[in-house]
DSSP file (Angstrom, degrees, kcal/mol; ACC not computed):
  #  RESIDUE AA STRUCTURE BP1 BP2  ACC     N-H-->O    O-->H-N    N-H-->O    O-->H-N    TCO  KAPPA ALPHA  PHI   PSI    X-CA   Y-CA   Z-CA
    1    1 A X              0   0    0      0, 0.0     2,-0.4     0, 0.0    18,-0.2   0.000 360.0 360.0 360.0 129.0  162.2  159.8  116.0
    2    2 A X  E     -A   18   0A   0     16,-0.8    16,-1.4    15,-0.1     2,-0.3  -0.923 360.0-129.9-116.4 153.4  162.1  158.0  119.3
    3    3 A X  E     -A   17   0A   0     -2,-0.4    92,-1.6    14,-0.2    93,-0.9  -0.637  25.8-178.7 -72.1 115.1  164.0  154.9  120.5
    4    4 A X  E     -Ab  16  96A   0     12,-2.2    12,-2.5    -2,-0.3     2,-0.5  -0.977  11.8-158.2-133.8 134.3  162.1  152.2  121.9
    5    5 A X  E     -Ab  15  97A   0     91,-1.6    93,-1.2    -2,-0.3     2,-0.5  -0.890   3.3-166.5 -94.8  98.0  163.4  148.6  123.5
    6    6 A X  E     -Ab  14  98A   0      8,-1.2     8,-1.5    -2,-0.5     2,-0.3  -0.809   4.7-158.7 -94.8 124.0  161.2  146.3  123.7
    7    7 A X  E     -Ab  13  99A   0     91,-1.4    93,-1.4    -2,-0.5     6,-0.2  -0.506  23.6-139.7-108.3 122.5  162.5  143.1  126.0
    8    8 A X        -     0   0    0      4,-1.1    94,-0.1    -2,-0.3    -1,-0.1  -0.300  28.7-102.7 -97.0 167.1  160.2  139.7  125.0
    9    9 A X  S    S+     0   0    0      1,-0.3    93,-0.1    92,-0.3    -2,-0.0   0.313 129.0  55.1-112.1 -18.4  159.1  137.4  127.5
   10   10 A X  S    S-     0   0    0     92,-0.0    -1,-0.3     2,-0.0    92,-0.0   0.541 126.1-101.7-114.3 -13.3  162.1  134.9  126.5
   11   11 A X  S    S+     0   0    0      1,-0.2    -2,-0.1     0, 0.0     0, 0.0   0.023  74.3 148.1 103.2 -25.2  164.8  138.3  127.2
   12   12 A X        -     0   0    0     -5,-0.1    -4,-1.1     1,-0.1     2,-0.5   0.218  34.0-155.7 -13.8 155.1  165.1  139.0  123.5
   13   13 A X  E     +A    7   0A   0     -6,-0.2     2,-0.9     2,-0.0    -6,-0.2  -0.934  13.7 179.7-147.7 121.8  165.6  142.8  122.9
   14   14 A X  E     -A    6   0A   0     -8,-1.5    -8,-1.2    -2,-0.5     2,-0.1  -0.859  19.2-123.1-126.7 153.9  164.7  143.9  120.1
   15   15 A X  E     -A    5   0A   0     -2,-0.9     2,-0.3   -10,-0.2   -10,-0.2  -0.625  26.0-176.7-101.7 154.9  164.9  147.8  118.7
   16   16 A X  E     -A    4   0A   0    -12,-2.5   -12,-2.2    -2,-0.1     2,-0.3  -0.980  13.7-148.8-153.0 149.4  162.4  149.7  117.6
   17   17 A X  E     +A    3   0A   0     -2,-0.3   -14,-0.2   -14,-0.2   -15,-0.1  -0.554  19.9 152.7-125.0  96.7  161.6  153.1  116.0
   18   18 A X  E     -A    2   0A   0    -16,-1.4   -16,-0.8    -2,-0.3     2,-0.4   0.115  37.0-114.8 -97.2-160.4  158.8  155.4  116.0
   19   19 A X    >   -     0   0    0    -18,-0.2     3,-3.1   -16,-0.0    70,-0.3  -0.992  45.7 -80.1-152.2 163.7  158.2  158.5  115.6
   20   20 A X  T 3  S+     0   0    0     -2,-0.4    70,-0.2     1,-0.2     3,-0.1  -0.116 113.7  28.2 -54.5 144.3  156.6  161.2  118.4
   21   21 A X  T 3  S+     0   0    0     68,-1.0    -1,-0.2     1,-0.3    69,-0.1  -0.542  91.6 122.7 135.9 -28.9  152.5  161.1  119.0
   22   22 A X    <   -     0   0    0     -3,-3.1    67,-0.7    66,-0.2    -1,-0.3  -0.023  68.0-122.7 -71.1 132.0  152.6  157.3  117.9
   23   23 A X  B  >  -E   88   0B   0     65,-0.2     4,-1.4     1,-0.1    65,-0.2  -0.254  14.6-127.6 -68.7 173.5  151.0  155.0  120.8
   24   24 A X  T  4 S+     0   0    0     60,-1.3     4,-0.3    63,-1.2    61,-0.2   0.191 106.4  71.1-103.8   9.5  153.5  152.4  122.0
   25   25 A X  T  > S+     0   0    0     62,-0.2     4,-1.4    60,-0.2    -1,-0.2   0.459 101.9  42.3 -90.8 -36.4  150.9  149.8  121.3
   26   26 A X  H  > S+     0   0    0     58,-0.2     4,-5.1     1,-0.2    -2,-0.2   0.889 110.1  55.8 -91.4 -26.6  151.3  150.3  117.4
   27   27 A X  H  < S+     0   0    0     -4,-1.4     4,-0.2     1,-0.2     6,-0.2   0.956 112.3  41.0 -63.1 -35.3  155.0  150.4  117.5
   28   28 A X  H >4>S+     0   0    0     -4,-0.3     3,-2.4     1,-0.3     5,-1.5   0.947 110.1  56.3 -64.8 -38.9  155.3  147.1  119.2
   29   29 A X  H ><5S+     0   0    0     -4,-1.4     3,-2.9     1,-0.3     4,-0.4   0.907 106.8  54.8 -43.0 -63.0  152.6  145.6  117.2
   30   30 A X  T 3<5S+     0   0    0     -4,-5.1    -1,-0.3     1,-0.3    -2,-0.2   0.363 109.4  44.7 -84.5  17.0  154.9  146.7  114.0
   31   31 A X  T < 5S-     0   0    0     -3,-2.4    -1,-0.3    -4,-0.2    -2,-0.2   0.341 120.4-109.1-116.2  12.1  157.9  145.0  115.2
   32   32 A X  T < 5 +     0   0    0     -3,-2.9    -3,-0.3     1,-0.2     2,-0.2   0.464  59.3 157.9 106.0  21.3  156.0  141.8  116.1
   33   33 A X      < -     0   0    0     -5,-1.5     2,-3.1    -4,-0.4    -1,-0.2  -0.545  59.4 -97.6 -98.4 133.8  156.3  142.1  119.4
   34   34 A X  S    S+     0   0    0     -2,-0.2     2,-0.5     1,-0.1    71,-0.2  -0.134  73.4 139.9 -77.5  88.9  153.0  139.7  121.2
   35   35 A X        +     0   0    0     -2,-3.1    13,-0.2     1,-0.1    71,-0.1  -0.896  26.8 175.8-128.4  97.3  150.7  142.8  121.7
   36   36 A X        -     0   0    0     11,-0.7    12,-0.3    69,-0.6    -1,-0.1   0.681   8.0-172.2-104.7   3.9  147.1  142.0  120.9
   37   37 A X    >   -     0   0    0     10,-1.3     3,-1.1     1,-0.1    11,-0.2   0.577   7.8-169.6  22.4  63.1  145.2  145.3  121.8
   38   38 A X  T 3  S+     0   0    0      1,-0.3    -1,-0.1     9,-0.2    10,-0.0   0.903  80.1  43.8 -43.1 -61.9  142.0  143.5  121.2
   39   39 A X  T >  S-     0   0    0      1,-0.2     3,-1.2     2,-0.0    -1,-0.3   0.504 112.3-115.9 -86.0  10.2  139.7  147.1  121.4
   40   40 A X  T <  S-     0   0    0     -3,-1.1    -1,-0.2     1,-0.2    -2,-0.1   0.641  76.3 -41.9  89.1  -5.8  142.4  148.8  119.2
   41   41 A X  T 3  S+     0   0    0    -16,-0.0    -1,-0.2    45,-0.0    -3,-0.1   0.407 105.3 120.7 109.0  -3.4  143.4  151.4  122.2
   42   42 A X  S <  S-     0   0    0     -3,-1.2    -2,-0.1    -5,-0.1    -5,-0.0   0.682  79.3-121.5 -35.0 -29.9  139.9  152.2  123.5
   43   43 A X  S    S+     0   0    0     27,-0.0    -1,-0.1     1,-0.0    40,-0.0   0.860  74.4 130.7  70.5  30.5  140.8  151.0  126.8
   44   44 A X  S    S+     0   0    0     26,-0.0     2,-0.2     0, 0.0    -6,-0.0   0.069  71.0   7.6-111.7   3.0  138.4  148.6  126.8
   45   45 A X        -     0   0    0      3,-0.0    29,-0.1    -7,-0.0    28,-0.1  -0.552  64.3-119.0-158.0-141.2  140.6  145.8  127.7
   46   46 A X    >   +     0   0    0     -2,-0.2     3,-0.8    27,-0.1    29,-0.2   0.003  67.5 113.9-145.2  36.0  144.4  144.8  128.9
   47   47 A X  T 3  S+     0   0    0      1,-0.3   -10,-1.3    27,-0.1   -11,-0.7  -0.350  78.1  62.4-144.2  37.6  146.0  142.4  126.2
   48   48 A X  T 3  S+     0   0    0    -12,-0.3    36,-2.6   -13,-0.2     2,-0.7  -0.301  72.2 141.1-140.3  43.9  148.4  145.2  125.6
   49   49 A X  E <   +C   83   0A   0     -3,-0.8    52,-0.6    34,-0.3    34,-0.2  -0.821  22.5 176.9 -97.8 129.6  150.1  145.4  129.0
   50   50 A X  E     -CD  82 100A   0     32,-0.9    32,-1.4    -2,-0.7     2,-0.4  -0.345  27.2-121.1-115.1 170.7  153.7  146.1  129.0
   51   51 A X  E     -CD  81  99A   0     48,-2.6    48,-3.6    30,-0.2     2,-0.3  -0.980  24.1-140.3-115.9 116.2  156.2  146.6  132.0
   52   52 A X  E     - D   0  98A   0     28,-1.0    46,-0.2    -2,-0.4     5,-0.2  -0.814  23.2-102.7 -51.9 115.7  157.8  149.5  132.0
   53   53 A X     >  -     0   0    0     44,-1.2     4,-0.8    -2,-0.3     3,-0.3   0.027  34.6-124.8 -18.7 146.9  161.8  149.8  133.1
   54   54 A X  H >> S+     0   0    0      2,-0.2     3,-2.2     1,-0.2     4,-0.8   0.989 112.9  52.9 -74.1 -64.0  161.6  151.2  136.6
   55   55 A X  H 34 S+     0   0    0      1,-0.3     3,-0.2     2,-0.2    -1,-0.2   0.660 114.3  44.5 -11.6 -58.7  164.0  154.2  135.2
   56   56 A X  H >4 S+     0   0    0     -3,-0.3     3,-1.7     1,-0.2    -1,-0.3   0.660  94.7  73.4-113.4 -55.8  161.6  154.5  132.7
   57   57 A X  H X< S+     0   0    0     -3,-2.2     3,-1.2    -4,-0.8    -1,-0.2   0.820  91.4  59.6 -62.6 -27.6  158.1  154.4  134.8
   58   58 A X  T 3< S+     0   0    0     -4,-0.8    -1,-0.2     1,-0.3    -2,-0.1   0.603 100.0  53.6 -78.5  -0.5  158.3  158.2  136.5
   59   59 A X  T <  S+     0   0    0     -3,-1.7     2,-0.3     2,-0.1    -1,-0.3  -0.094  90.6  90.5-131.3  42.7  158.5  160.2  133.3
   60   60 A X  S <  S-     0   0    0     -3,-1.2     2,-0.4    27,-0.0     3,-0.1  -0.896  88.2-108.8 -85.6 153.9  155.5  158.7  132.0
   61   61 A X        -     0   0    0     -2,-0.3    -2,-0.1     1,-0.1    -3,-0.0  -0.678  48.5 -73.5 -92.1 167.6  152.6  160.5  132.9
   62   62 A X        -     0   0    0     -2,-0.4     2,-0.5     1,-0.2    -1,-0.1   0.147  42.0-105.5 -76.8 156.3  150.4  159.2  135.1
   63   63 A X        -     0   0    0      1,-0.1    -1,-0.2    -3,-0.1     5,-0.1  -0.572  33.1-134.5 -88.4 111.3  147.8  156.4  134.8
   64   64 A X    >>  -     0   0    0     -2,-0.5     3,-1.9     1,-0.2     4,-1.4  -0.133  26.5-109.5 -70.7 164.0  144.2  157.5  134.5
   65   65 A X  H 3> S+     0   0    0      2,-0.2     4,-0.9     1,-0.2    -1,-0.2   0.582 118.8  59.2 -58.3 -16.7  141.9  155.7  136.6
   66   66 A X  H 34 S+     0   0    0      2,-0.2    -1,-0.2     3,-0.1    -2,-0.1   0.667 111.8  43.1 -81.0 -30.0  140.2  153.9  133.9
   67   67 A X  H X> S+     0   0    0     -3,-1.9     3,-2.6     3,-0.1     4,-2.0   0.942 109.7  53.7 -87.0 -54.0  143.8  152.4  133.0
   68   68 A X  H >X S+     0   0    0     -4,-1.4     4,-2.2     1,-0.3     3,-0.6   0.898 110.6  47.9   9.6 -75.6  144.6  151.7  136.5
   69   69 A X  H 3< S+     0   0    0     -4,-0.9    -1,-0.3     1,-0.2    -2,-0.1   0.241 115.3  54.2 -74.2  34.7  140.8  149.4  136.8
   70   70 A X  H <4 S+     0   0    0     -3,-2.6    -1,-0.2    -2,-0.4    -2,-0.2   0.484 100.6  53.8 -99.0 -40.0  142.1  147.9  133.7
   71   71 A X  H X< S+     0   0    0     -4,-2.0     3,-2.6    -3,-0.6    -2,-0.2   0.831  96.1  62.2 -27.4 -62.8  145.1  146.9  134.8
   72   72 A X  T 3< S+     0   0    0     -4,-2.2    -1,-0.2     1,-0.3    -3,-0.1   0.971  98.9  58.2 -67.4 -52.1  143.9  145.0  137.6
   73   73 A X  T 3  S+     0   0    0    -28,-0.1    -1,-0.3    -4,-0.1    -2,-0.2   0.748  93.6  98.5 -37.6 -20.6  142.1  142.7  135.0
   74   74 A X  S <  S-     0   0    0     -3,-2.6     2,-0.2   -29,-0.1     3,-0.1   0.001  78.1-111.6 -67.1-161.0  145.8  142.1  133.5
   75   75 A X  S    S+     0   0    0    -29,-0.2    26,-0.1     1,-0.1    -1,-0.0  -0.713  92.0   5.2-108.8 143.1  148.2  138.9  134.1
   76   76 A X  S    S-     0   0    0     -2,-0.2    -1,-0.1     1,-0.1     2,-0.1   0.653  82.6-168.5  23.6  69.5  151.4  139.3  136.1
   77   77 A X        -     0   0    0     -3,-0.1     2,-0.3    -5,-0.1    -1,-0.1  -0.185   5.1-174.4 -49.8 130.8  150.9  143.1  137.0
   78   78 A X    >   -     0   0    0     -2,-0.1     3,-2.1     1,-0.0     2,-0.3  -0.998  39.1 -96.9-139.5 151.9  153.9  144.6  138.4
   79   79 A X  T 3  S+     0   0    0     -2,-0.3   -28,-0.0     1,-0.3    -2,-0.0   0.226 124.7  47.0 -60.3  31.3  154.3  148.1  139.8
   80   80 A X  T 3  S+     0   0    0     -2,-0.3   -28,-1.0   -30,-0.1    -1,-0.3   0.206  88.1 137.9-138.6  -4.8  155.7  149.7  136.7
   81   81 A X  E <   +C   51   0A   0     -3,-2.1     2,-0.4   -30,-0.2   -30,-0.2  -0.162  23.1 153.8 -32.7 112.2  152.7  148.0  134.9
   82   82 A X  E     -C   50   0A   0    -32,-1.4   -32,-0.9   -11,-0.1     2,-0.4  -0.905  42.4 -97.6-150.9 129.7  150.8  150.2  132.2
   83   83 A X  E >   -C   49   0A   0     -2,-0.4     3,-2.9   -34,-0.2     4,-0.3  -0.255  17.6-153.3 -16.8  78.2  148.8  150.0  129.0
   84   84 A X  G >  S+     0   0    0    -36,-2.6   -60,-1.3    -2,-0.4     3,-0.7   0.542  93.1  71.3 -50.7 -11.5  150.4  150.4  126.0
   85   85 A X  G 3  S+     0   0    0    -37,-0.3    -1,-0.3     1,-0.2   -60,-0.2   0.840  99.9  48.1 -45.1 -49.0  147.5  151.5  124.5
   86   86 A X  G <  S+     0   0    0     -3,-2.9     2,-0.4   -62,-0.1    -1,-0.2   0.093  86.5 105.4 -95.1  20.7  147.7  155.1  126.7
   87   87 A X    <   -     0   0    0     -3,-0.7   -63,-1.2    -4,-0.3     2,-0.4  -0.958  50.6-170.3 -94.3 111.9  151.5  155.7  126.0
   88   88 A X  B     -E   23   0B   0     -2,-0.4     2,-0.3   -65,-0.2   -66,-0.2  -0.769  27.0-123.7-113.5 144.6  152.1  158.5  123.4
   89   89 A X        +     0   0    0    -67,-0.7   -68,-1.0    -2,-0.4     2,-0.3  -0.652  39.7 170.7 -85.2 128.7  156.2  158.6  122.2
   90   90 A X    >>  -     0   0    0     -2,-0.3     3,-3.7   -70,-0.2     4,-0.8  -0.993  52.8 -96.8-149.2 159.5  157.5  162.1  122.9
   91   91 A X  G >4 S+     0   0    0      1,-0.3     3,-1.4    -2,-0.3    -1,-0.1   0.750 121.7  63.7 -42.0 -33.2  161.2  163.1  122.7
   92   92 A X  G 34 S+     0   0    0      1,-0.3    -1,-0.3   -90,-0.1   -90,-0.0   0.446 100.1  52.5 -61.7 -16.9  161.4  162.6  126.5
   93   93 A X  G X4 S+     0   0    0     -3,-3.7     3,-1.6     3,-0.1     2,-0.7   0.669  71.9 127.3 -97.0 -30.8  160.7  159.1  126.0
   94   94 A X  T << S+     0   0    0     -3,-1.4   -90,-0.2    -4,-0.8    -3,-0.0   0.018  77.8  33.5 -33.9  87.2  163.5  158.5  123.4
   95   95 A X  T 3  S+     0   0    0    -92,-1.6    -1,-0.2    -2,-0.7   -91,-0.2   0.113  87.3 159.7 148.3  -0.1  165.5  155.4  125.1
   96   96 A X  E <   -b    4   0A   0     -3,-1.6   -91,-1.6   -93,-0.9     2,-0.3  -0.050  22.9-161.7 -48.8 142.4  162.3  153.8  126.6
   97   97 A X  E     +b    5   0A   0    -93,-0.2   -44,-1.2   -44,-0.1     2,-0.4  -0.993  11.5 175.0-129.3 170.3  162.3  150.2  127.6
   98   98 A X  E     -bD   6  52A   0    -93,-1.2   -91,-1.4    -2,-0.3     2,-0.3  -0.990  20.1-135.6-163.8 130.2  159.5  148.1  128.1
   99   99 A X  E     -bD   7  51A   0    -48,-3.6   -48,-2.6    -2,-0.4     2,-0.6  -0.840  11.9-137.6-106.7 143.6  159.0  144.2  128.9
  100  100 A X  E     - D   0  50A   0    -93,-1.4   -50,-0.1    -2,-0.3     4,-0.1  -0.842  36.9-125.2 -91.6 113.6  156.5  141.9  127.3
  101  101 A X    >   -     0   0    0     -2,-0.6     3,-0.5   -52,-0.6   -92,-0.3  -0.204  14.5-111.0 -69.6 172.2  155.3  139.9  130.2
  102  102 A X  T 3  S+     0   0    0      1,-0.3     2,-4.2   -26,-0.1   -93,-0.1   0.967 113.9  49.5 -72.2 -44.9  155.4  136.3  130.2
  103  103 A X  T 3  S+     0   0    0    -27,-0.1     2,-0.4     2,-0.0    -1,-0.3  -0.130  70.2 130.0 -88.4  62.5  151.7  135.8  130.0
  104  104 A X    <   -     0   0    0     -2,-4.2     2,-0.4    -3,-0.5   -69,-0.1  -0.816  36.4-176.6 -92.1 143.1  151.2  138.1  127.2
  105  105 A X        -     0   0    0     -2,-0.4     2,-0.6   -71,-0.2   -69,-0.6  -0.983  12.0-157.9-140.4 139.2  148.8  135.7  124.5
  106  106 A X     >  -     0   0    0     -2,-0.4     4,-1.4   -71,-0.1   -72,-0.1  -0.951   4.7-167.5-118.6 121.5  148.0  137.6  121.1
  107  107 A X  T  4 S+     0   0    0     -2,-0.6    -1,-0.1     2,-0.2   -71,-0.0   0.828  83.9  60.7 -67.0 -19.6  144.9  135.7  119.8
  108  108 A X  T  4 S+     0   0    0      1,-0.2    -1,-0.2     2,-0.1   -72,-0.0   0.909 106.0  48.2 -86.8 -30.9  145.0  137.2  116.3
  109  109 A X  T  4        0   0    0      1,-0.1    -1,-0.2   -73,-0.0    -2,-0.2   0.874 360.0 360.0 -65.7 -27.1  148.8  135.4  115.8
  110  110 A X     <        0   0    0     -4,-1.4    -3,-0.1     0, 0.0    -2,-0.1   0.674 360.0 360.0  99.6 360.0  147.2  131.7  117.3
């Protein structure tokens, strides 16, 4: 199982658990957390960009170029910025944290 904190846009923290292969897109999704991953994890969009802790951001692996020009489409981008879509949980991750930017909008919640 790995350990995920995800950090809300109001500072809430809330814990979460998954378990390794599982994207970080469904886990947030299945603790509520406002992640609306319109194309499902295609990569076809941004509306599941997260901030990754700066601790955090160098033992992911790196951001293909396809998330990178996706990126740039998000809202309040930061340099630790990444898809959640393209995040697989692996033991190495257990302890992750990750912030829900402010302008995160889920359409399917309203």
């Amino acid at each position: 199982m790995v350990k995920v904190t995800f950090v809300t846009a109001q500072g809430t923290k809330v814990e979460a658990t998954g378990h390794e292969g599982q994207r970080l897109l469904e886990l947030g999704q299945g603790v509520g957390m406002a992640l609306e991953g319109t194309c499902e994890g295609q990569m076809a969009c941004s509306t599941c960009h997260v901030v990754i802790a700066p601790g955090w951001f160098d033992r992911l692996p790196e951001a293909s170029e396809d998330e990178e020009d996706m990126l740039d489409l998000a809202t309040a981008v930061t340099r630790t910025s990444r898809l959640s879509c393209q995040i697989r949980l692996t033991a190495e991750l257990d302890g992750l944290e990750v912030r829900i930017p402010d302008e995160s909008r889920d359409m399917q919640r309203g």
